[in-house]
N, CA and C of each residue as an Amber inpcrd file, in Angstrom:
protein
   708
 163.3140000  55.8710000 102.0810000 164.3530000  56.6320000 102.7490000
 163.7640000  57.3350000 103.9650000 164.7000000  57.4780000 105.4570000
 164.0030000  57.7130000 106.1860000 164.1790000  59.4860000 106.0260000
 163.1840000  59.7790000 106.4680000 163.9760000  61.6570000 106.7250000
 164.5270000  62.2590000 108.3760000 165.3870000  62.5340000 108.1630000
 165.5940000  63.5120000 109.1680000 165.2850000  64.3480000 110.0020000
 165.3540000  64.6180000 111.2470000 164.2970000  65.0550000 112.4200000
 164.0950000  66.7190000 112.0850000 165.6610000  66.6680000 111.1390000
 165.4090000  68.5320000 110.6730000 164.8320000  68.6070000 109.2350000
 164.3800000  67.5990000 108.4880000 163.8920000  67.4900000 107.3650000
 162.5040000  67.6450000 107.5830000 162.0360000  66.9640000 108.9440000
 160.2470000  67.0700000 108.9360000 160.3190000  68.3400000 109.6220000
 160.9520000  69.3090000 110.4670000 160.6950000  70.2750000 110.9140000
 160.5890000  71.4370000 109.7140000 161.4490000  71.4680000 109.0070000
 161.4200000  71.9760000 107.7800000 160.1530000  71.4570000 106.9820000
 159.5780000  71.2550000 107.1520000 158.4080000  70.8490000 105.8730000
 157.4460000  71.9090000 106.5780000 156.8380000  72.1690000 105.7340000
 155.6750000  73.4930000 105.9220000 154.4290000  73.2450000 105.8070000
 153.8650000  73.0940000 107.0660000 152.5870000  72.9170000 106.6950000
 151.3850000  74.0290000 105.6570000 151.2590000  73.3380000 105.0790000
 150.3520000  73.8870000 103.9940000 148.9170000  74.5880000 104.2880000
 148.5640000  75.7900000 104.4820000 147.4850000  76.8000000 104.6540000
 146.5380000  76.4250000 103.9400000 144.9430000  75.7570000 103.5930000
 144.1460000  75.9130000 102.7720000 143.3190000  77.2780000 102.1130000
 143.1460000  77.6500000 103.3350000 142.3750000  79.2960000 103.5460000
 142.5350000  80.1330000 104.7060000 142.0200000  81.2280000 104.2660000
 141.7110000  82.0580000 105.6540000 140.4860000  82.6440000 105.9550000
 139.7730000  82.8920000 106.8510000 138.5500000  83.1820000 107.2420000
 139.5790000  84.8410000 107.8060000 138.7640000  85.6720000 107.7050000
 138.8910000  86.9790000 108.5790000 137.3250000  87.5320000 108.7880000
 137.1150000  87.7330000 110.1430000 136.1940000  88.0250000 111.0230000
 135.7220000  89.0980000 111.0350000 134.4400000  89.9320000 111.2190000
 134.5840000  91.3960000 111.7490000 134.2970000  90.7750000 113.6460000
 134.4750000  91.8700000 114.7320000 134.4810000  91.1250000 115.8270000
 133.0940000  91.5430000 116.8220000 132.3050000  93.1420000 116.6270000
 131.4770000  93.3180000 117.2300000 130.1910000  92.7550000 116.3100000
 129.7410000  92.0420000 117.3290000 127.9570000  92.0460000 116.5960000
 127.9310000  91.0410000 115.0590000 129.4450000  90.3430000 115.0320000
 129.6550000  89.5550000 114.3940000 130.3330000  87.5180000 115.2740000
 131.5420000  88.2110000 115.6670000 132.3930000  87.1260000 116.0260000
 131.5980000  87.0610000 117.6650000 131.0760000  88.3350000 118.2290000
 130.2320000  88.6770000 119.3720000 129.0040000  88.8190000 119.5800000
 128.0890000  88.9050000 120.1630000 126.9540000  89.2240000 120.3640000
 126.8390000  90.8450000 120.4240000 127.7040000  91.3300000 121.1470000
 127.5950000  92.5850000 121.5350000 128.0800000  93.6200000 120.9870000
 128.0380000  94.7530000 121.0040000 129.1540000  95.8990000 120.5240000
 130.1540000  96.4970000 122.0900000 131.1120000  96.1250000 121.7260000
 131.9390000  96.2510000 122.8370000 131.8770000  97.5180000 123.4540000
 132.0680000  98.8960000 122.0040000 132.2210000  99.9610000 122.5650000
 131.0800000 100.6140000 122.8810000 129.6590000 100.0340000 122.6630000
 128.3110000 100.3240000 123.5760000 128.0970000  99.7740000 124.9870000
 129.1520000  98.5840000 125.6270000 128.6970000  98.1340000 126.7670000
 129.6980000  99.4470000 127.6290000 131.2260000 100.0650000 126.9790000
 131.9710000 100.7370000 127.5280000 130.8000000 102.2730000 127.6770000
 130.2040000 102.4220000 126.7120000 129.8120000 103.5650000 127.2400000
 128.7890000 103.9230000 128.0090000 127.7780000 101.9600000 128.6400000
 127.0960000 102.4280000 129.3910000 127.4980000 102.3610000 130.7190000
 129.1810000 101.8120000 130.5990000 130.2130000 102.0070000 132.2270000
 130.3320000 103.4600000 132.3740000 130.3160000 104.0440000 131.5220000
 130.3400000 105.8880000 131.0750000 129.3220000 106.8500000 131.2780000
 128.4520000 105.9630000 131.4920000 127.0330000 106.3620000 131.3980000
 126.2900000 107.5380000 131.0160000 126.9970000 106.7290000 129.4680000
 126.7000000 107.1600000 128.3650000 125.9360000 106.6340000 126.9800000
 126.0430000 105.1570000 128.0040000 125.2420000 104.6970000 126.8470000
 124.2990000 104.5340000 125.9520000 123.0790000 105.0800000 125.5280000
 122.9190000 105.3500000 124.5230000 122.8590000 106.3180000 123.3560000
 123.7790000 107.6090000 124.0540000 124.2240000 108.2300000 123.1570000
 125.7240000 107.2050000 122.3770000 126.1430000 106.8940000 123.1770000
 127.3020000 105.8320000 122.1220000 126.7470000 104.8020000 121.2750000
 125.5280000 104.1690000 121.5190000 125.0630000 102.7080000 120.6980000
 124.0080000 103.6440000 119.7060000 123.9800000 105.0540000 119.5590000
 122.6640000 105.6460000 118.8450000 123.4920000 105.6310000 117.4220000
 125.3720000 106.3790000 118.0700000 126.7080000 106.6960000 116.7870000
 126.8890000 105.2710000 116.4110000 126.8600000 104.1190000 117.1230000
 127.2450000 103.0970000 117.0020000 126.0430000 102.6760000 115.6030000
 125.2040000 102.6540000 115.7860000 124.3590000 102.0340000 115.0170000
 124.3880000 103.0460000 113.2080000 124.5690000 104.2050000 113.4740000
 124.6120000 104.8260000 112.2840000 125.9240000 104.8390000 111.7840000
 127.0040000 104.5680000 112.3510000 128.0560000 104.4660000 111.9890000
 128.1320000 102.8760000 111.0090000 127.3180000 101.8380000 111.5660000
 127.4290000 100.3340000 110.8590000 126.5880000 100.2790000 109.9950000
 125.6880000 101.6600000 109.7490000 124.4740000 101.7140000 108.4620000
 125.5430000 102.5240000 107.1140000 126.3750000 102.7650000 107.8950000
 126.9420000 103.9760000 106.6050000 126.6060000 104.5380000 106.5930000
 126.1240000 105.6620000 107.6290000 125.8730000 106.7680000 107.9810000
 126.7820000 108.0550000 108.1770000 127.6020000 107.6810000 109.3070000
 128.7480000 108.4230000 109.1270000 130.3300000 107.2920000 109.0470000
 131.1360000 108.9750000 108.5720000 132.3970000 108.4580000 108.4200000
 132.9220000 107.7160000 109.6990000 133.4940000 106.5230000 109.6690000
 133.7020000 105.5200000 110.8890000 134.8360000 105.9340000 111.8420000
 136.0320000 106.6500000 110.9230000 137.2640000 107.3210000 112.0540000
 136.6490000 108.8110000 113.0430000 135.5380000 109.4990000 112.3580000
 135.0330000 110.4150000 113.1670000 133.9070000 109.9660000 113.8560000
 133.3900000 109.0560000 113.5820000 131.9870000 108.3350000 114.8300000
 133.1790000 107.5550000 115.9520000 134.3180000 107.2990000 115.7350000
 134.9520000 106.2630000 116.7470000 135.5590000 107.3920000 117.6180000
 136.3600000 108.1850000 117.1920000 136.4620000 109.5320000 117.7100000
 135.9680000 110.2970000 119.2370000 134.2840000 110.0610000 118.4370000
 133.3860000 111.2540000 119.2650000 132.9480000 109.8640000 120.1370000
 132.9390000 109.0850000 119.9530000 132.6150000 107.6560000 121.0400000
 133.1660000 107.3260000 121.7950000 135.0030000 107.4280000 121.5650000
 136.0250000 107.5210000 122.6360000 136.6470000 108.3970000 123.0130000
 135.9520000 109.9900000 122.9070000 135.8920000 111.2060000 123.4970000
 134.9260000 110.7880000 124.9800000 134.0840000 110.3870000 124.7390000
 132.7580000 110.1490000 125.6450000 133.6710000 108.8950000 126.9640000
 134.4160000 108.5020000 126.3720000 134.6760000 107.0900000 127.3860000
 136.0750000 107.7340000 128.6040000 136.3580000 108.7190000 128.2760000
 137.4130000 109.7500000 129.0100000 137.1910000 109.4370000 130.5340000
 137.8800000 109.5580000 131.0540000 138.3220000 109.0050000 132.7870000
 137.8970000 107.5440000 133.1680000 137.5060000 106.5350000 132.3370000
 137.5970000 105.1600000 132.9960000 138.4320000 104.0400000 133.0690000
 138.6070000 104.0440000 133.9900000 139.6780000 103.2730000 134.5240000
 139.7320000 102.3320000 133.8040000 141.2540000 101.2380000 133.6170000
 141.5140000 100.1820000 132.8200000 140.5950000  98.6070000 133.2450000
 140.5650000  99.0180000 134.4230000 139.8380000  97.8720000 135.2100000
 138.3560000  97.9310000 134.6840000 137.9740000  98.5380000 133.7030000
 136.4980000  98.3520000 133.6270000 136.6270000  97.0270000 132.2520000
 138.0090000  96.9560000 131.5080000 137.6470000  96.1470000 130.5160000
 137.6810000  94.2370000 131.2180000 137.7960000  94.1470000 132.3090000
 137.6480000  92.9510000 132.8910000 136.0770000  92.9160000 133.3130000
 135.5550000  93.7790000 133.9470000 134.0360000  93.8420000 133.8160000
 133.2520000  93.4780000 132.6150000 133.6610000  94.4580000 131.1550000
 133.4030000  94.1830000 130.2700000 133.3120000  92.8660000 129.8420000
 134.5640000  92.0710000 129.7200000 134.4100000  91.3710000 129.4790000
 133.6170000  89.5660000 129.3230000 133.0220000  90.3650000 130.9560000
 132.0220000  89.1080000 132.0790000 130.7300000  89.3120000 130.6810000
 130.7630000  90.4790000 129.8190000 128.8510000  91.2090000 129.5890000
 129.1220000  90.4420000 128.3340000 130.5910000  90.0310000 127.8030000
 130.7190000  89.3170000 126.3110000 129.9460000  88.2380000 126.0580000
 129.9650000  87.6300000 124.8850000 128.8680000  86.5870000 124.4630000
 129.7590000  86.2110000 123.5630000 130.6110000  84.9420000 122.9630000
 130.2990000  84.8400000 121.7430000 129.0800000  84.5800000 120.9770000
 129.4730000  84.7850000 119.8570000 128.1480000  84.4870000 119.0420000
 127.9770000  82.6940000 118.8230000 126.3420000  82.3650000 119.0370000
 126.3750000  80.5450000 118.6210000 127.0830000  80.4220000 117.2190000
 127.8500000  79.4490000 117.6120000 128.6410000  78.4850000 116.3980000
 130.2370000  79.0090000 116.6680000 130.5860000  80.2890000 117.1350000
 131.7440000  80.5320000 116.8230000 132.8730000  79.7420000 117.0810000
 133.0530000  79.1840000 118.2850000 133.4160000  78.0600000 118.9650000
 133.7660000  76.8960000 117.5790000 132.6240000  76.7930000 117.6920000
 132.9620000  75.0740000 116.3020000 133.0880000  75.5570000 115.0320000
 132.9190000  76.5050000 115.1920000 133.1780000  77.0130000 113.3960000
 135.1100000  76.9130000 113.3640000 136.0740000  77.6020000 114.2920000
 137.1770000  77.9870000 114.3730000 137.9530000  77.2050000 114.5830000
 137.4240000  76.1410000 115.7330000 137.8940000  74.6640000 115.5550000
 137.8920000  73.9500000 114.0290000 136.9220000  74.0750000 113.5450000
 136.2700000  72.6390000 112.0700000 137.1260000  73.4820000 110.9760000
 138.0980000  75.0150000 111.1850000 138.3310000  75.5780000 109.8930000
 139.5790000  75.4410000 109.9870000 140.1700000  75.3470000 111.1000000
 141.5990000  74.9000000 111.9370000 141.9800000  73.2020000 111.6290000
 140.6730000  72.6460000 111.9190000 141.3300000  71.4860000 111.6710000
 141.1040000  70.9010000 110.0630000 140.6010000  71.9420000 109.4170000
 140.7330000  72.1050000 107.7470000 141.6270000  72.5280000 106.8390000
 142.5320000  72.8150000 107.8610000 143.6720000  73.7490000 107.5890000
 143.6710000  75.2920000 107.3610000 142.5820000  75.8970000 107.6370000
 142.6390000  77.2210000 107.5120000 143.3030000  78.0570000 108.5110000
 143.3950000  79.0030000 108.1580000 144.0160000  80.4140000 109.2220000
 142.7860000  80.8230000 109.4590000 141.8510000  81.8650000 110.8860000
 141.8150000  81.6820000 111.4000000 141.8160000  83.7510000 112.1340000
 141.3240000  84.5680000 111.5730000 141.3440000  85.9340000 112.0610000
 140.2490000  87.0120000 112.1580000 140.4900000  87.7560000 112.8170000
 139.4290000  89.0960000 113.2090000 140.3270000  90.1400000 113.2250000
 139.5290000  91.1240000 112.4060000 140.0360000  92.6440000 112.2090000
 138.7400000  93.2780000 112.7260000 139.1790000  94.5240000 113.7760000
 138.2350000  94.8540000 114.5900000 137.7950000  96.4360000 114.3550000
 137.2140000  97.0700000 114.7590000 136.8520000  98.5130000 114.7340000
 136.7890000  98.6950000 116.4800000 137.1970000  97.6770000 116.7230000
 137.2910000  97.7340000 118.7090000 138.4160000  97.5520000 119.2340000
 138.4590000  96.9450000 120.0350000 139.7630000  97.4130000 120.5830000
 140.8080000  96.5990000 122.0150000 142.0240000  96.1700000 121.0760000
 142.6180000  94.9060000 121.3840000 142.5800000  94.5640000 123.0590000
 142.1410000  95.8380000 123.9910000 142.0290000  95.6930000 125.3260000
 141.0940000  94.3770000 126.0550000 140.2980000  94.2390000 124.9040000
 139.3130000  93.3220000 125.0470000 139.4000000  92.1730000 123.7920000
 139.7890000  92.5840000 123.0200000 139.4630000  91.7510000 121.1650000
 140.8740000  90.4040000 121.6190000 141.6920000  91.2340000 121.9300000
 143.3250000  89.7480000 122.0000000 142.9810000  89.2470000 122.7840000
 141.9370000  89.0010000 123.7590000 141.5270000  88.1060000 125.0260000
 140.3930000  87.4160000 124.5550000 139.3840000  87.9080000 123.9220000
 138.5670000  86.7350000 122.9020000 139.3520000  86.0960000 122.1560000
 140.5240000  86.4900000 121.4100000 141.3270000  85.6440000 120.4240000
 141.9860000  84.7630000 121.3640000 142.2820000  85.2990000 122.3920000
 143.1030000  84.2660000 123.0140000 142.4320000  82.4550000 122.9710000
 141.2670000  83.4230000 123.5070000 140.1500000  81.9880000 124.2190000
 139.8330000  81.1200000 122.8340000 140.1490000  81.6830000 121.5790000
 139.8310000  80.8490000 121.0460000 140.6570000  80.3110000 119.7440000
 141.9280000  80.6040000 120.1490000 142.9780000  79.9490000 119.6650000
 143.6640000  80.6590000 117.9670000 142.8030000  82.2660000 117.8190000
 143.0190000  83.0210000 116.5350000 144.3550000  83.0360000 115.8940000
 144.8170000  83.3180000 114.6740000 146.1090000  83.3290000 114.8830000
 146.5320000  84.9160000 114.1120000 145.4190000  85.6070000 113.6840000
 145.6950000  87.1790000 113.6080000 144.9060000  87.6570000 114.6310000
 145.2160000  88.5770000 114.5330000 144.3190000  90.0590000 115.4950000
 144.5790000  91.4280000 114.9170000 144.0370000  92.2830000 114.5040000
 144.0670000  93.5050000 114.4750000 142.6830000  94.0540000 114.9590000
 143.1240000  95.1560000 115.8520000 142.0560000  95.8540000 115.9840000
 142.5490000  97.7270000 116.8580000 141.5420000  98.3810000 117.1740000
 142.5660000  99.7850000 118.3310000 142.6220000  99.6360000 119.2580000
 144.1430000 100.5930000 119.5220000 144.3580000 100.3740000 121.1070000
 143.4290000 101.9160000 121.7880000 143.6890000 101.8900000 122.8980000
 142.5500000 102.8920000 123.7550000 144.2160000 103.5910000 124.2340000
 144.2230000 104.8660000 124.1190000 145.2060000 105.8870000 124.8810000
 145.1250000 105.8270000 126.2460000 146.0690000 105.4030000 127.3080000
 145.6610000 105.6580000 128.9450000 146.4830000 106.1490000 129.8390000
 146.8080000 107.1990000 130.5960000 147.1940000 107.6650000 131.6170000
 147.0640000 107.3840000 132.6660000 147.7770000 107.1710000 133.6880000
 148.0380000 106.3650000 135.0580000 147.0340000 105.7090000 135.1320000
 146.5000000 104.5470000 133.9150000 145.2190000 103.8060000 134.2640000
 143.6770000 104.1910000 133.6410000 144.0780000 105.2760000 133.5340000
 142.8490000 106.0480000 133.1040000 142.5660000 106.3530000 132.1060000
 141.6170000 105.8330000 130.7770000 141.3510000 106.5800000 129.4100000
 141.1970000 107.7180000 129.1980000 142.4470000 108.5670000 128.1660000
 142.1280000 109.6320000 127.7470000 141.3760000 109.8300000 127.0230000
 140.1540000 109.1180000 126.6730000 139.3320000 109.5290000 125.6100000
 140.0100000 109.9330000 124.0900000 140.9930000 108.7680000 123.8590000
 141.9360000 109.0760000 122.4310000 142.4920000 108.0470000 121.8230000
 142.2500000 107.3500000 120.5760000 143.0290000 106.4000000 120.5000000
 144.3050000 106.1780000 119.8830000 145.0050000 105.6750000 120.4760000
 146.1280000 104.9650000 120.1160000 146.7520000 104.9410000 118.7510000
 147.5520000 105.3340000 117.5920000 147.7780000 105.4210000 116.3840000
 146.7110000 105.2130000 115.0860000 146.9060000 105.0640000 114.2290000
 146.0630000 104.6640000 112.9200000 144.8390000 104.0120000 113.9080000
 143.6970000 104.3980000 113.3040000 142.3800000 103.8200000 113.3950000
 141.9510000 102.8210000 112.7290000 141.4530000 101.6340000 112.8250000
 141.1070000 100.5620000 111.9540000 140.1830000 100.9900000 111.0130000
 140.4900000 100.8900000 109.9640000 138.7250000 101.5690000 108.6170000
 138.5410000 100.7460000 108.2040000 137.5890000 100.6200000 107.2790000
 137.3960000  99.5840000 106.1020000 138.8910000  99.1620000 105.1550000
 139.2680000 100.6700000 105.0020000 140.3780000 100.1260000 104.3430000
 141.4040000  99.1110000 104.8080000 141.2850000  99.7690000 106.2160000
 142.6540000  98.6210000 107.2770000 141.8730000  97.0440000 106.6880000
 140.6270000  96.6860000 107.0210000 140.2520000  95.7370000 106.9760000
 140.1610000  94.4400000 105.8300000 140.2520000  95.5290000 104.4710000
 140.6770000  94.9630000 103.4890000 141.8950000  94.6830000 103.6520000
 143.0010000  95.3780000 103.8140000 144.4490000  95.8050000 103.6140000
 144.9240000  94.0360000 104.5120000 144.3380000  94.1900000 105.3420000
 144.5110000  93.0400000 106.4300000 144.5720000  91.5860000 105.8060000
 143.0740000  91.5060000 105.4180000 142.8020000  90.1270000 104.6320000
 143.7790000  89.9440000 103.1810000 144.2750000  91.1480000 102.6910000
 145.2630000  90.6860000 101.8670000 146.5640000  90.0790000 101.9260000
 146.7190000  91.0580000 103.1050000 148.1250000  90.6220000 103.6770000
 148.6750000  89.7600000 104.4690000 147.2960000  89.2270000 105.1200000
 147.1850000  87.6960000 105.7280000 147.3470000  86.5430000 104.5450000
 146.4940000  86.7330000 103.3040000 146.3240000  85.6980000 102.4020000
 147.8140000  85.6240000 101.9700000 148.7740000  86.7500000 101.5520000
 149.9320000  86.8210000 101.0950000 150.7780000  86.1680000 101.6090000
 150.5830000  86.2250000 103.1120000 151.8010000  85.5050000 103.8510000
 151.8490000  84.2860000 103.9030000 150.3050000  83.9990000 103.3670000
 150.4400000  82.5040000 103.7400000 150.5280000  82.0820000 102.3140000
 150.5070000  82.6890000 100.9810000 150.7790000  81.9330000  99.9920000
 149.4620000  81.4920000  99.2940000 148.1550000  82.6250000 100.1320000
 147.0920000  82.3150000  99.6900000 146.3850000  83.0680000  98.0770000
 145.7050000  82.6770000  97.4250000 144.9400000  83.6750000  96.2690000
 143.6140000  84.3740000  97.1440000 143.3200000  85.2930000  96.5690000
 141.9460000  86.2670000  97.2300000 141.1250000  84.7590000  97.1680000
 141.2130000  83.8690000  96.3850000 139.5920000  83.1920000  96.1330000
 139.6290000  82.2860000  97.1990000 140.9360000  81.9670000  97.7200000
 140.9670000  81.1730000  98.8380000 140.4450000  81.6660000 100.3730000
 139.8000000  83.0480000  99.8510000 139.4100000  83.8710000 101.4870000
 138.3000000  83.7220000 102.0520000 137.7270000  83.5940000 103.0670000
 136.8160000  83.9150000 102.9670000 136.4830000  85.7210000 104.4070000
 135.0570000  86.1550000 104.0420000 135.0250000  87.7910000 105.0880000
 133.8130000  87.8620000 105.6930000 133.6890000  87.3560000 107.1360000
 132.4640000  87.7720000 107.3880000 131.9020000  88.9690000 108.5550000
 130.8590000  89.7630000 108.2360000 131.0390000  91.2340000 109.1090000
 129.6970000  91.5990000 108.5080000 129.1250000  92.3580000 109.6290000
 127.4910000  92.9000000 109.5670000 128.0210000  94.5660000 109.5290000
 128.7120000  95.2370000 109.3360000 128.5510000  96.0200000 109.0890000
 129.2290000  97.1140000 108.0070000 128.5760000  98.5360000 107.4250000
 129.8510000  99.5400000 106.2920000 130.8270000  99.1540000 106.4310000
 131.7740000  99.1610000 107.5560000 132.5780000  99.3340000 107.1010000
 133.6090000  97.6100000 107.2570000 133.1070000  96.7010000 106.9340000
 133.0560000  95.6810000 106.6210000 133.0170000  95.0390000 105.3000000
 132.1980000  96.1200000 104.5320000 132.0320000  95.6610000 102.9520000
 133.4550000  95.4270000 101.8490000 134.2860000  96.4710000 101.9100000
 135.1060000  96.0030000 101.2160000 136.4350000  94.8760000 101.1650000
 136.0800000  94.5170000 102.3150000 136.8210000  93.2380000 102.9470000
 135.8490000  91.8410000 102.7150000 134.5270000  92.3560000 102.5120000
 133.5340000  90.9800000 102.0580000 133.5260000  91.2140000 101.0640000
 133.6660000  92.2270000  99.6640000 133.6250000  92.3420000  97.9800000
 134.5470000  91.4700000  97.5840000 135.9600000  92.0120000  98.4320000
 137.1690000  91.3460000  97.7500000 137.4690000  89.9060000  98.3880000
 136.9640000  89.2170000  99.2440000 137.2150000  88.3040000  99.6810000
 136.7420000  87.1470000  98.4210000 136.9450000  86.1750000  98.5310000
 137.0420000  84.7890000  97.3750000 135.2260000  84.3030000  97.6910000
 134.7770000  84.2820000  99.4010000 133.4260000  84.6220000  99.8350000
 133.4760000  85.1400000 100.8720000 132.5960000  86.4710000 100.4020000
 131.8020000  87.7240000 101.2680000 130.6130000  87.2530000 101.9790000
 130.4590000  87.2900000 103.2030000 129.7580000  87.2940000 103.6990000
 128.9970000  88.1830000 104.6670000 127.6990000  88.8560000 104.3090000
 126.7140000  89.7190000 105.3800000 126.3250000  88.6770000 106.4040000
 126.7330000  88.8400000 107.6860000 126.3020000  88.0150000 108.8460000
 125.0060000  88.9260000 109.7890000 123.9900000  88.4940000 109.4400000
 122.5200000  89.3530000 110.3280000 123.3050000  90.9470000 110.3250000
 123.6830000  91.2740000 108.8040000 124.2190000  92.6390000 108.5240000
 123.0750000  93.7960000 108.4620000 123.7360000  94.4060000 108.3610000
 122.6300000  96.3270000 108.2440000 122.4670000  96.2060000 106.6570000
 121.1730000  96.8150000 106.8330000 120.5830000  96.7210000 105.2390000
 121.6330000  96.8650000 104.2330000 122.5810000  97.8910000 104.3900000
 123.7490000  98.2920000 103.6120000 124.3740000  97.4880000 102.8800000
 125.1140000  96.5220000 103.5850000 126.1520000  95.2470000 103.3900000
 124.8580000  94.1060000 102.9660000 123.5830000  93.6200000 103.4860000
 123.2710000  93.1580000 102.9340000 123.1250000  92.8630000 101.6370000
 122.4290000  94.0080000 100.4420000 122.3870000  94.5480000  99.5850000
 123.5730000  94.3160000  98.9940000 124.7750000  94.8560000  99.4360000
 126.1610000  94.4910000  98.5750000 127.1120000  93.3320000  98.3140000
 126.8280000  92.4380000  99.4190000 127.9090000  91.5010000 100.1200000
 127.1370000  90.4660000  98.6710000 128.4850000  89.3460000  98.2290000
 127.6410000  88.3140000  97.5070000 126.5350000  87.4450000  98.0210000
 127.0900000  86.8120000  99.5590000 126.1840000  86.1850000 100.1110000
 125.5900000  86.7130000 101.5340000 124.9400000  85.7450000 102.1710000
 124.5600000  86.5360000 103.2670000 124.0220000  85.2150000 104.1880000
 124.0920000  85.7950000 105.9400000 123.3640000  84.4730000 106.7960000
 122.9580000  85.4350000 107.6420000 121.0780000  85.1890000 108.1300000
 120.7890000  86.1040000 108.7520000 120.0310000  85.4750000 109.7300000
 120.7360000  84.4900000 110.1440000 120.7950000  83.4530000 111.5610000
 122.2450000  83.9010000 112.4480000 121.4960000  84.0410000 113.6690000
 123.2020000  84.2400000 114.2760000 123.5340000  83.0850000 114.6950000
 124.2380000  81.9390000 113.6730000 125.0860000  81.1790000 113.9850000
 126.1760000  81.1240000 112.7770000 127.0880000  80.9970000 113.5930000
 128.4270000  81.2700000 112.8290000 128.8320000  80.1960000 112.4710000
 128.1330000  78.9560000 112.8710000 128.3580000  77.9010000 111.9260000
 128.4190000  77.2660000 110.4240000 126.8980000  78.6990000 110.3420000
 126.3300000  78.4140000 108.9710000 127.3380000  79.0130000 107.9990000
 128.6060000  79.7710000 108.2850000 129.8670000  79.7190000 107.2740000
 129.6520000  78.4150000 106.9040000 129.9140000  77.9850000 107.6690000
 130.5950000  76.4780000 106.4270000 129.4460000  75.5660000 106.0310000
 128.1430000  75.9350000 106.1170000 127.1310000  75.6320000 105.1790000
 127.3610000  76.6250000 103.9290000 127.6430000  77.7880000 103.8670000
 127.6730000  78.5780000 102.4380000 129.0960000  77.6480000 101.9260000
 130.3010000  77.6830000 103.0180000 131.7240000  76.8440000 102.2260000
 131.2500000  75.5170000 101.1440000 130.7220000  74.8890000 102.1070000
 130.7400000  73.8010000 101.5450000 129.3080000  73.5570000 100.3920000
 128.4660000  74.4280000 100.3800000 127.2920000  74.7430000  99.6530000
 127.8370000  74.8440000  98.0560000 128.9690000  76.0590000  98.5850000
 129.7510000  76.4720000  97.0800000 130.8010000  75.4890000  96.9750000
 131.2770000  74.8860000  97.5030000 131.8500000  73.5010000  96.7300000
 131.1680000  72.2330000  95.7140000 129.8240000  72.1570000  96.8200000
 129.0410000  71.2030000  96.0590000 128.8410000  71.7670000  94.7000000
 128.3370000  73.2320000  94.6680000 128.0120000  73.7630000  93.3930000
 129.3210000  73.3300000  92.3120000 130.3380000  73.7150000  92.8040000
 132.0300000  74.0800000  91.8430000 132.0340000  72.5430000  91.2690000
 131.4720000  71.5300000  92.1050000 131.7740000  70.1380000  91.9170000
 130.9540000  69.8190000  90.4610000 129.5620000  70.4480000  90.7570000
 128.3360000  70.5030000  89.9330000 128.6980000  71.2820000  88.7430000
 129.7450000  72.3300000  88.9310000 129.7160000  72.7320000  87.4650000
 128.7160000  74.0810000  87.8470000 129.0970000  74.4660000  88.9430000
 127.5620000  75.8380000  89.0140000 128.6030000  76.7420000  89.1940000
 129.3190000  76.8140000  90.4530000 129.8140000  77.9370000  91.0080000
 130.1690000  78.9800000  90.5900000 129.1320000  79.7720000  90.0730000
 128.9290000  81.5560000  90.1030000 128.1770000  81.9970000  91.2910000
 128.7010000  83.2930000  91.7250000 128.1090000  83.9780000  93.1890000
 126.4920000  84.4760000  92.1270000 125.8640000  84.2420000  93.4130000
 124.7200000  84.6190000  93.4590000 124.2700000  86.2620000  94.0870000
């Protein structure tokens, strides 16, 4: 029987998984809001909070705070500069493609900030984004951000509610992010992953890759398949 042109539009393509990202110093080379504060020139008092803030040092809504207190009067035009200093990280590129054309979804939840984060997603075809917006006046950062702050909690909250929509189980997830406040989005994920993480998340996360290539996800994916096939698959 043949089907109908509104019968195949109606058919749903089927989600396998979802990957969710952390985006600085993970999905990036860089920390976004350390290159902003040496346009501020301020930078290394911002990458000193930056770094103790991703050890679990301090609380992450008051280190982001006193970081985009510091970034106050710069113009909007500096996040196109910024963006020339970006890097992805090696592999990210073919990792997002090979998980896309696996059928996965495909996201980054950020502690940075969509001025810059929805223009990496753009380039590379994401199909979530969360991350903060920056407060601005005629152009100019007030040194304030924009509603709710992204936490750990947002970040979990995220990967659930991505998996939900699509009809996914937690085990179908996978979370990868080098830093605190990253961990409880890599515990609860199906696989957690520490990517060249801070001692912290190392230590906690089930697994870990401490090569910066973001390829080697889908050496742990498919690592733990071979195992599941084998009759092994318990996290290590």
């Amino acid at each position: 029987m043949i089907k109908s042109i509104n019968q195949i539009k109606e058919k749903k393509v089927t989600v396998k998984g979802l990957l969710v990202m952390d985006v600085d110093s993970t999905l990036i080379l860089e920390e976004g809001i350390d290159l902003l504060g040496e346009e501020a020139g301020v930078g290394e008092k911002v990458a000193a909070i930056t770094e103790r803030a991703m050890r679990g040092e301090l609380d992450f809504k008051e280190a982001l705070a006193e970081r985009v207190a510091l970034l106050k009067g710069l113009p909007l035009s500096v996040f196109d500069h910024i963006l020339e200093k970006i890097h992805f990280t090696p592999g990210a590129r073919e990792l997002v493609t090979e998980l896309h054309q696996r059928g996965y979804k495909v996201a980054v939840v950020s502690g940075g900030f969509h001025e810059t984060v929805d223009k990496l997603a753009e380039k590379l075809g994401l199909d979530y984004v969360k991350a903060n917006r920056l407060e601005t006046e005629n152009g100019i950062l007030t040194g304030r951000v924009l509603g709710e702050i992204v936490t750990k909690e947002t970040k979990k909250e995220c990967l659930e509610k991505w998996a939900l929509e699509n009809g996914l189980h937690l085990a179908d997830t996978i979370a990868v992010g080098d830093g605190a406040n990253d961990l409880p989005m890599i515990q609860v994920a199906g696989i957690g992953i520490a990517f060249c993480a801070k001692p912290i998340v190392r230590e906690q996360a089930p697994y870990q890759i401490n090569e910066k290539n973001l390829i080697k996800v889908l050496d742990v994916m498919d690592g733990l398949m071979e195992d599941k096939k084998k009759g092994v698959g318990e996290k290590s």
